[in-house]
NUFIMAR-798969 format. One record per residue (C-alpha): residue number from 1; x, y, z. Coordinates in nm, 3 decimals, decimal comma. Example, Ala and Ser with C-alpha at 12.3 -4.5 7.8 and 13.67 -1.06 7.14 Angstrom:
1_1,230_-0,450_0,780
2_1,367_-0,106_0,714
***
This chain:
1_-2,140_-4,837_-3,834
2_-2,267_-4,817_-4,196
3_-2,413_-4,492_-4,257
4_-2,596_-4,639_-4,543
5_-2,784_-4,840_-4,292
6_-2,835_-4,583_-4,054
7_-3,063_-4,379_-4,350
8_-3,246_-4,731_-4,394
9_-3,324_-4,713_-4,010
10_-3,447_-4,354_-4,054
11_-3,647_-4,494_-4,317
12_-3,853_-4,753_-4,053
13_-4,187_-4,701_-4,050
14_-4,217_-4,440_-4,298
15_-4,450_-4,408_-4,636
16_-4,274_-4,575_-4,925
17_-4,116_-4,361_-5,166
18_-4,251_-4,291_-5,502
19_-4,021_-4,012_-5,596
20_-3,717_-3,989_-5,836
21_-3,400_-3,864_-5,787
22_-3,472_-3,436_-5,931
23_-3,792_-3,466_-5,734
24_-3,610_-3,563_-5,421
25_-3,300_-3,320_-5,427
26_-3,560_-3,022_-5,497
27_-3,749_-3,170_-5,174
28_-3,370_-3,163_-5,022
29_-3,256_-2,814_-5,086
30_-3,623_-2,693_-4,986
31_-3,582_-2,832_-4,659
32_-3,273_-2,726_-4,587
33_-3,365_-2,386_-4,633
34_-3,680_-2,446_-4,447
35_-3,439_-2,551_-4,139
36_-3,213_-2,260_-4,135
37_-3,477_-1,997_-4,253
38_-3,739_-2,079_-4,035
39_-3,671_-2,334_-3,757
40_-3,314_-2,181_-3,656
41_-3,292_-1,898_-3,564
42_-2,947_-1,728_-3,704
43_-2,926_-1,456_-3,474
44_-3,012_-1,637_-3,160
45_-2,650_-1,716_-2,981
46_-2,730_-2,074_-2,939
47_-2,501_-2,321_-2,917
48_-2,526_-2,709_-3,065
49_-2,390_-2,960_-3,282
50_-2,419_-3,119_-3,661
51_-2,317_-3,418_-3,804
52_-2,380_-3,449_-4,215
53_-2,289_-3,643_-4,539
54_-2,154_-3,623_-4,779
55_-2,089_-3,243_-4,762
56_-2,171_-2,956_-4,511
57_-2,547_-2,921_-4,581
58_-2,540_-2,626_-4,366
59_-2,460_-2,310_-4,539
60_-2,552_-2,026_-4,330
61_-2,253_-1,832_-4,214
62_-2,446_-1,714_-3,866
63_-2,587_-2,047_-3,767
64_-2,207_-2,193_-3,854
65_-2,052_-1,972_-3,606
66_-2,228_-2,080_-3,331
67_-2,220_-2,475_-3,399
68_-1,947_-2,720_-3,404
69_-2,016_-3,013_-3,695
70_-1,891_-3,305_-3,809
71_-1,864_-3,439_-4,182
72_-1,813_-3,771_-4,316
73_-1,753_-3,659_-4,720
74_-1,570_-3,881_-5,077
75_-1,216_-3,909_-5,030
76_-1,162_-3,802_-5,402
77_-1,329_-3,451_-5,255
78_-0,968_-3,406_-5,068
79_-0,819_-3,342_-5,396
80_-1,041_-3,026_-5,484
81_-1,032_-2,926_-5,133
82_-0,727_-3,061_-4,984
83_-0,730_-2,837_-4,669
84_-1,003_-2,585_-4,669
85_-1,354_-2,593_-4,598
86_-1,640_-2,468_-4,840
87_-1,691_-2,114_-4,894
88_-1,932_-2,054_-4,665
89_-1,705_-2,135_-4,322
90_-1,651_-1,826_-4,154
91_-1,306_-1,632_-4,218
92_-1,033_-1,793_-4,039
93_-1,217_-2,143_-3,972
94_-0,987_-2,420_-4,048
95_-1,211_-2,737_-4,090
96_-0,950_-3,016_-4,034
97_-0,785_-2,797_-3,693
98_-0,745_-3,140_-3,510
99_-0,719_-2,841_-3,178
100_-0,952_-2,946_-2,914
101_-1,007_-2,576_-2,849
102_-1,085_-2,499_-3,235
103_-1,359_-2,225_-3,256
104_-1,705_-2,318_-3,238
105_-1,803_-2,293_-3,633
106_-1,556_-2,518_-3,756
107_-1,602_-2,882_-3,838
108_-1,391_-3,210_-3,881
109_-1,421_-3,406_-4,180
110_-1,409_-3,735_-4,223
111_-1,347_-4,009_-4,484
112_-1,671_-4,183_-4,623
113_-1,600_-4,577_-4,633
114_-1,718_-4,794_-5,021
115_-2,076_-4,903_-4,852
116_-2,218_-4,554_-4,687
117_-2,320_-4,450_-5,026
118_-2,390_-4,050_-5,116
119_-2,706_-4,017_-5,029
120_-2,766_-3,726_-4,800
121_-2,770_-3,700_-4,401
122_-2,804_-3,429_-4,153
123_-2,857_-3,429_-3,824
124_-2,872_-3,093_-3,574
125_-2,921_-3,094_-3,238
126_-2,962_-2,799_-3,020
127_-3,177_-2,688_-2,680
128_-3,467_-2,644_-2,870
129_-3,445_-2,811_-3,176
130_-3,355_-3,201_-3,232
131_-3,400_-3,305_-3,636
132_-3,277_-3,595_-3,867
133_-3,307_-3,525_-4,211
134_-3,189_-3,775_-4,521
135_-3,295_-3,889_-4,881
136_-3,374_-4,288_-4,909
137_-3,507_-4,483_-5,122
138_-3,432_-4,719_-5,521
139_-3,429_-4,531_-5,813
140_-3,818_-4,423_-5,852
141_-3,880_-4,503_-5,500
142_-3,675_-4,226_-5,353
143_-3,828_-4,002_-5,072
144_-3,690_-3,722_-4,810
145_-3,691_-3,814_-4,462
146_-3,766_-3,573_-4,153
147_-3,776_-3,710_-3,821
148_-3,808_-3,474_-3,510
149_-3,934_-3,799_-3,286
150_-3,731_-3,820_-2,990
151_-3,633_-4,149_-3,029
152_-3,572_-4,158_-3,420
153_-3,327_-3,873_-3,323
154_-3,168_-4,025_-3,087
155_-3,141_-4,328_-3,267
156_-2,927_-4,167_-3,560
157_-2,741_-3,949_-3,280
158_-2,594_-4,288_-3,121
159_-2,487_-4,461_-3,455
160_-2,304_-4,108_-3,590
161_-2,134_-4,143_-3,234
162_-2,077_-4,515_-3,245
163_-1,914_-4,432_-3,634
164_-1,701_-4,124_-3,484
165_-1,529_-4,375_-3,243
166_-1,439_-4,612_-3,488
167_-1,301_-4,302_-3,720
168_-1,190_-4,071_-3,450
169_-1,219_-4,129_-3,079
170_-1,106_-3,804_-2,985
171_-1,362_-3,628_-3,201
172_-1,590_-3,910_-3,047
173_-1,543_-3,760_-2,722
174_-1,547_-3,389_-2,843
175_-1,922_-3,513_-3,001
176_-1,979_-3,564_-2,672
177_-1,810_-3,318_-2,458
178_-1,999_-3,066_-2,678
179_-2,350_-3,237_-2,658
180_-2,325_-3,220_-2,227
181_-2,262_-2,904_-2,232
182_-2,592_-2,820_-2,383
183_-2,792_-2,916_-2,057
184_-3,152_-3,034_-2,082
185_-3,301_-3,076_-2,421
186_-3,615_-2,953_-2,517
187_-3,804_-3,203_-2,763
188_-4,048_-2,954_-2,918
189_-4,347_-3,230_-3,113
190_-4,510_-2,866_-3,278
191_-4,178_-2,815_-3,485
192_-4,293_-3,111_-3,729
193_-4,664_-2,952_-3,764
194_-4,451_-2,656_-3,833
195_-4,215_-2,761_-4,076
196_-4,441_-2,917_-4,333
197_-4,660_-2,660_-4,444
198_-4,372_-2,443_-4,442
199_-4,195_-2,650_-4,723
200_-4,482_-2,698_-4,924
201_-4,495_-2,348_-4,910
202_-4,092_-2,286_-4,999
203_-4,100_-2,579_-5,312
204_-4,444_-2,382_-5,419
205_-4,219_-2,038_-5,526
206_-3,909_-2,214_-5,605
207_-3,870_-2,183_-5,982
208_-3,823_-2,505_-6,184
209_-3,453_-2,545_-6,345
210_-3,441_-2,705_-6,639
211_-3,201_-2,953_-6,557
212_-3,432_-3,089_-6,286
213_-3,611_-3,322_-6,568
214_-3,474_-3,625_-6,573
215_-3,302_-3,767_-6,853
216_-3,214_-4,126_-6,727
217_-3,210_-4,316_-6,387
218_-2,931_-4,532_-6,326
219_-3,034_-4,899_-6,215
220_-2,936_-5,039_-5,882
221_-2,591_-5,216_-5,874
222_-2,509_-5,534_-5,686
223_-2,393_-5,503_-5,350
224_-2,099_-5,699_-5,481
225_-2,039_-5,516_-5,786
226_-1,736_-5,183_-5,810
227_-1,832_-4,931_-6,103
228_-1,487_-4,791_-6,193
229_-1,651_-4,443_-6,202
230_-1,805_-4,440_-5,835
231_-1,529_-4,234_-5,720
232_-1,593_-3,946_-6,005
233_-1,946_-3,991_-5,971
234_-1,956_-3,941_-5,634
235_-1,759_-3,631_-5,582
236_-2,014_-3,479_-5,898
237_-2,284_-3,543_-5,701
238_-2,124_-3,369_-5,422
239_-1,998_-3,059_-5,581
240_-2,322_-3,035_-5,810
241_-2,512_-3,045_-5,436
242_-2,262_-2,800_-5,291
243_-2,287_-2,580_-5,643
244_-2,673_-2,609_-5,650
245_-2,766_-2,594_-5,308
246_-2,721_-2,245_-5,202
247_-2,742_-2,072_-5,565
248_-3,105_-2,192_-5,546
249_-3,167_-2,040_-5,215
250_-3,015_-1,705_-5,353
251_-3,270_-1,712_-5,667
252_-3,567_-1,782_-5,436
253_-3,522_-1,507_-5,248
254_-3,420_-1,312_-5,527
255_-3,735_-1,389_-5,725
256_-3,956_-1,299_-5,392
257_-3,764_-0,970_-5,404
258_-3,824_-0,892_-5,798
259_-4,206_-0,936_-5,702
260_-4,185_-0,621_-5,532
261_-4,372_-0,281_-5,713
262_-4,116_-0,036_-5,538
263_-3,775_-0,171_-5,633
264_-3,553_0,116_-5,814
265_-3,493_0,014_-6,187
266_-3,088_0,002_-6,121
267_-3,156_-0,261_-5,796
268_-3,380_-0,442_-6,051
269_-3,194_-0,460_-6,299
270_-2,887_-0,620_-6,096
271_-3,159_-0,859_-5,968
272_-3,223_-0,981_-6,284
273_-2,890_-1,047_-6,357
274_-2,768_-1,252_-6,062
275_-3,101_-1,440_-6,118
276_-2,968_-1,533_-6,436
277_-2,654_-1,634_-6,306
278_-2,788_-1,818_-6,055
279_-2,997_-2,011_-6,310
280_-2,735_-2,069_-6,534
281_-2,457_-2,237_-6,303
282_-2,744_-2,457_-6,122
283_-2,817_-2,567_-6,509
284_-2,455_-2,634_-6,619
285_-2,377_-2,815_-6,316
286_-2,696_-3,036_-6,295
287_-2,622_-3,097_-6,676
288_-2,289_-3,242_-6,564
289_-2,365_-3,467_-6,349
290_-2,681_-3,615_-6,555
291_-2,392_-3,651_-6,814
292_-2,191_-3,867_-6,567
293_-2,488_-4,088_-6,499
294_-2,532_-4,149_-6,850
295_-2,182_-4,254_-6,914
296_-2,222_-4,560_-6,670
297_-2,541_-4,651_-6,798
298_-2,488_-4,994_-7,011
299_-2,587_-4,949_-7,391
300_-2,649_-4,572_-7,333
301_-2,444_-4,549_-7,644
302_-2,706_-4,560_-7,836
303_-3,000_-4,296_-7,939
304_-3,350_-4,368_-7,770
305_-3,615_-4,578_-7,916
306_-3,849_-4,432_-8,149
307_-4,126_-4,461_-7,934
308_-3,971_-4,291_-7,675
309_-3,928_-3,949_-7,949
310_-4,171_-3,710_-8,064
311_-4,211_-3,481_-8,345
312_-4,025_-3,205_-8,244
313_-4,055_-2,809_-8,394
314_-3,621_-2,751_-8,347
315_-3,753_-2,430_-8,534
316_-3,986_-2,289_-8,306
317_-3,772_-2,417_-7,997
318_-3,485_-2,205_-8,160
319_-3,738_-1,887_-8,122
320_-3,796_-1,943_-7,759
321_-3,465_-1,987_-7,600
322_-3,343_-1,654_-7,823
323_-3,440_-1,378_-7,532
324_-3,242_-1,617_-7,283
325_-2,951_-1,663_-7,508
326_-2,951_-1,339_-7,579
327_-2,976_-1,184_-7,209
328_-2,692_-1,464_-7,116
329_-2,429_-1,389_-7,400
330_-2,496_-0,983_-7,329
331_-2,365_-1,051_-6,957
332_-2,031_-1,193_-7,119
333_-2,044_-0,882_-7,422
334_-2,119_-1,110_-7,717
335_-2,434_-1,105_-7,961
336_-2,613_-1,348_-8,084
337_-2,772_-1,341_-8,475
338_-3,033_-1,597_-8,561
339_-3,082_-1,737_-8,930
340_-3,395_-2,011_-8,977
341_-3,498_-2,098_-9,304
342_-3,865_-2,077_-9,323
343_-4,076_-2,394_-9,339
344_-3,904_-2,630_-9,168
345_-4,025_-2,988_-9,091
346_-3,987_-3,113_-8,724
347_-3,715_-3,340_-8,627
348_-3,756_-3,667_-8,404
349_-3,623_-3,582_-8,039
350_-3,761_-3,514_-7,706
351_-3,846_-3,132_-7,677
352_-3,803_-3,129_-7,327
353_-3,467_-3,330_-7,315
354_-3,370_-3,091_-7,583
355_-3,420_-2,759_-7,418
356_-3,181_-2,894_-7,156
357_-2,922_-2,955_-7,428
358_-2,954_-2,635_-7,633
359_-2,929_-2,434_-7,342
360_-2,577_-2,621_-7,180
361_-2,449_-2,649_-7,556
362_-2,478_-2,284_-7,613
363_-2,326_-2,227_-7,252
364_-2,030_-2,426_-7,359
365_-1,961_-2,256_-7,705
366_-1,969_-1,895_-7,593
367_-1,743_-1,948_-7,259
368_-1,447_-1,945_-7,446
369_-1,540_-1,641_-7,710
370_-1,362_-1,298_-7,630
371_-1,604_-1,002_-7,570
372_-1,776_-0,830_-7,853
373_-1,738_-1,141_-8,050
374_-2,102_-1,281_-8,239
375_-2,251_-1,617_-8,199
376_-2,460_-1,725_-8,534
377_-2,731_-1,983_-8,472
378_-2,795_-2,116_-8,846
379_-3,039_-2,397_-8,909
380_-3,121_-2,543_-9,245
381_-3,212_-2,850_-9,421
382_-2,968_-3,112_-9,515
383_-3,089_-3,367_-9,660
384_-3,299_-3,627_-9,455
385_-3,194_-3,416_-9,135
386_-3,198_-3,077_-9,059
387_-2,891_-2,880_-8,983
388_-2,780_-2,706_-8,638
389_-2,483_-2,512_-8,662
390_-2,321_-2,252_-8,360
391_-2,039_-2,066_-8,517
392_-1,849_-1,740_-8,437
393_-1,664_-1,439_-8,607
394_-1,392_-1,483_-8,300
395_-1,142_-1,687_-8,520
396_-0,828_-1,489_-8,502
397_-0,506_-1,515_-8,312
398_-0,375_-1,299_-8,005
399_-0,003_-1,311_-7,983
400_0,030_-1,630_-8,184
401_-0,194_-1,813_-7,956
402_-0,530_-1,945_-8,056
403_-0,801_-1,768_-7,892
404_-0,919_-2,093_-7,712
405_-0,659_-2,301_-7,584
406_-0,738_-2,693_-7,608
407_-0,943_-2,828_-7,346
408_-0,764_-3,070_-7,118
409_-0,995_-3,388_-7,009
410_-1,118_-3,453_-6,652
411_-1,212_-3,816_-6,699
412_-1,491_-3,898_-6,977
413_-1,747_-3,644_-6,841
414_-1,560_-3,319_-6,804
415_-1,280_-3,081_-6,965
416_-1,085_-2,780_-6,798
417_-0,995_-2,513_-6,976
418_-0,679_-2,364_-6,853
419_-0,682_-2,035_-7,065
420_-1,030_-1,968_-6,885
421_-1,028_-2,153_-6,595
422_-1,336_-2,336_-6,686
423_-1,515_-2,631_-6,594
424_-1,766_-2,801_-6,861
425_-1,850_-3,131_-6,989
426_-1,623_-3,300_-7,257
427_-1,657_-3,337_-7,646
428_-1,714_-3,674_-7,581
429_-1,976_-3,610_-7,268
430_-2,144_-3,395_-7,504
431_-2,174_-3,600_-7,798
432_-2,295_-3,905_-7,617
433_-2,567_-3,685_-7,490
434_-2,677_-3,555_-7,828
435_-2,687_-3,888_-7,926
436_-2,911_-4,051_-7,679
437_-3,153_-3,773_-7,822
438_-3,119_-3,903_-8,215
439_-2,884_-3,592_-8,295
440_-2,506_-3,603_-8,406
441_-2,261_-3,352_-8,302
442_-1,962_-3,265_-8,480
443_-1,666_-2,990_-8,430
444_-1,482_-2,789_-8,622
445_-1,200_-2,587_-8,342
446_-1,327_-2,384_-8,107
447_-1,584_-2,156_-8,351
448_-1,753_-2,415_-8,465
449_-1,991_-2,691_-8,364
450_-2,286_-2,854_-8,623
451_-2,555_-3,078_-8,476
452_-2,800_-3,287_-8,715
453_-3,133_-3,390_-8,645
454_-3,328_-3,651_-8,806
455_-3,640_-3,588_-8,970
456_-3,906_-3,708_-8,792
457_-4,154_-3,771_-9,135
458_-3,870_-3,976_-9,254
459_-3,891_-4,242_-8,915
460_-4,287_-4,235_-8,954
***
């Protein structure tokens, strides 16, 4: 069973997709919430069974204690977590216990095979509640699919257990074992009038990330055709939808909190700072994996058209991102010092496109600054271009070791620090990026970085 195929079946009979792919995982993450906020209860002690791809979409510890799962997730994902499940498994829950009398909360994973894709698929079945949830659909024609119809439901439910006996026919019989024991199911049609309006209303007070714009769409491969950085791409997409996922549940429900009159300025206060957090890992990690896409696109070597720039104020865009930069360098102790000559022209980029950039290049200079160290944003005119430059008074040594140790490359797209610890996107990720938008980045060590910008009076 292809479980590519089974999200096409899903698919039969619904409205054609006119989505793209930011649009879609926002739609995604809002319904997953929706599910386990709303339509499961987490206290109830009901019993029942999951089946997902490519990761555990389910992330709420309660509900995860009382049901047993099933997850068919990237190979390459075995080598970040080789025997453990994700964070949110209950203490002591080994997901790969092959134990037929493993505790109820753990799950079994399972390899995905080349054609299932990594798309995303749920299904949950319980007493009261039978749902199949996945995203579908060509670049620009994507679209999330909910199906509570009994027979949709039971459609996907027999192909996951036709796949789990060709993988495993001993968790194929588990799957089962675990489903009889449930007794009559109760097909409830009013959960789907339900479940819409509450996700309109969820995606209504979920704050936009900035990394949610698109920057490129990737076009469809041939069936036929192998792109030697599937296997990396893949597992991005995964961790950047196990990263994303529940850090954007976290800020909704902080920012429903912070609306409050009566909260205590400390409790504020710490609010506001996880909310930052929160925004700023869902924006390095969705900036990431927009990197990786880019890097298989064919001739995305090259800056955009003209037509597809604008006249862009780098000036004033400086001036707006300074109260973030400087409320996200403060949590790590450093300062930031801003120097723009006056009268600047504008430069030819894309404004929104650039925000993104600023905001994950700045993120990526200051991780590996020592505290009470000061980040100087100069720009200036050079010439036909105007000059960006990020540099730092954090240049000396600490028992003959450079502050920043050299960053050691994960493929083309990402770089680990190992003095840190620290995950971010390459040199090279970074300067393709900067280039698509008409600027080019250069590096001086690890207190330095200059980006130029053409003029945009000089391209007309």
């Amino acid at each position: 069973m292809n479980l590519a195929s089974l999200r096409q079946r899903l698919a039969e009979g619904a409205p054609a997709g006119r989505g793209h792919e930011d649009s879609v995982r926002r739609q995604w993450w809002a319904a997953l919430a929706t599910l386990q906020d709303d339509l499961l209860d987490p206290d109830a002690s009901h019993r029942g069974v999951w089946l997902a791809m490519p990761l555990p979409a389910l992330y709420s510890p309660n509900l995860l204690r009382h049901l047993k799962g099933w997850v068919w997730a990237p190979v390459e994902l075995a080598q970040v977590l080789p025997r453990s499940g994700p964070p949110q498994l209950p203490r002591g829950a080994n997901p790969l216990d092959p134990d037929p009398a493993r505790p109820t909360g753990s799950f079994r994973r399972l390899p995905l095979r080349e054609g299932d894709g990594t798309d995303p698929l749920l299904v949950v079945i319980t007493q009261d509640l039978q749902v199949a949830m996945a995203l579908e659909g060509a670049p620009e024609a994507r679209r999330l699919l909910v199906r509570f119809d009994a027979e949709a439901v039971t459609m996907a439910l027999h192909g996951l257990d036709q796949r789990l006996q060709e993988d495993d026919p001993r968790e194929a019989a588990r799957l089962r074992a675990a489903l009889q024991s449930l007794g009559p199911l109760r097909n409830n049609p009013q959960l789907a009038l339900r479940f819409w309006p509450l996700l309109a209303e969820r995606l209504a007070t979920m704050a936009p990330s900035v990394t949610l714009q698109p920057i490129i769409h990737p076009p469809r491969r041939e069936a036929n055709g192998k792109d030697p950085m599937d296997g990396e791409l893949a597992l991005l997409e995964a961790l950047t939808h196990e990263v994303r996922t529940p850090l954007a549940t976290i800020r909704t429900l902080i920012r429903s909190l912070l609306r409050r009159k009566d909260l205590p300025t400390v409790a504020r206060q710490r609010l506001e700072q996880i909310d930052g957090e929160c925004s700023e890992q869902i924006d390095r990690f969705g900036l990431i994996f927009l990197a990786a896409e880019l890097q298989r696109q064919p001739g995305s070597g090259s800056p955009l058209p003209a037509s597809e720039l604008a006249r862009t104020d780098l000036s004033a865009l400086l001036h707006q991102l300074e109260d973030l930069w400087r409320r996200q360098l403060a949590r790590r102790g450093l300062q930031l010092v801003l120097a723009i000559s006056d009268d600047l022209p504008p430069v030819l980029s894309d404004p929104s496109r650039l925000e993104t950039m600023l905001g994950g290049l700045m993120d990526r200079f200051s991780r590996t600054l020592r505290g009470g160290s000061r980040v100087l944003v100069r720009l200036r005119p050079a010439g036909s271009r105007l000059k960006l430059q990020l540099s730092s008074d954090d240049q000396e040594a600490t028992d003959g070791m450079p502050v920043a140790a050299t960053a050691e490359p994960v493929g083309p797209v990402l770089s680990w620090n190992p003095s840190t610890g620290g995950l971010q996107l390459s040199q090279q990720a970074t300067r393709r990026l900067f280039h698509r938008l008409g600027g080019r980045l250069t590096e001086r060590g690890a207190s330095s970085l200059t980006v130029f910008f053409p003029l945009a009076d000089r391209h007309g």
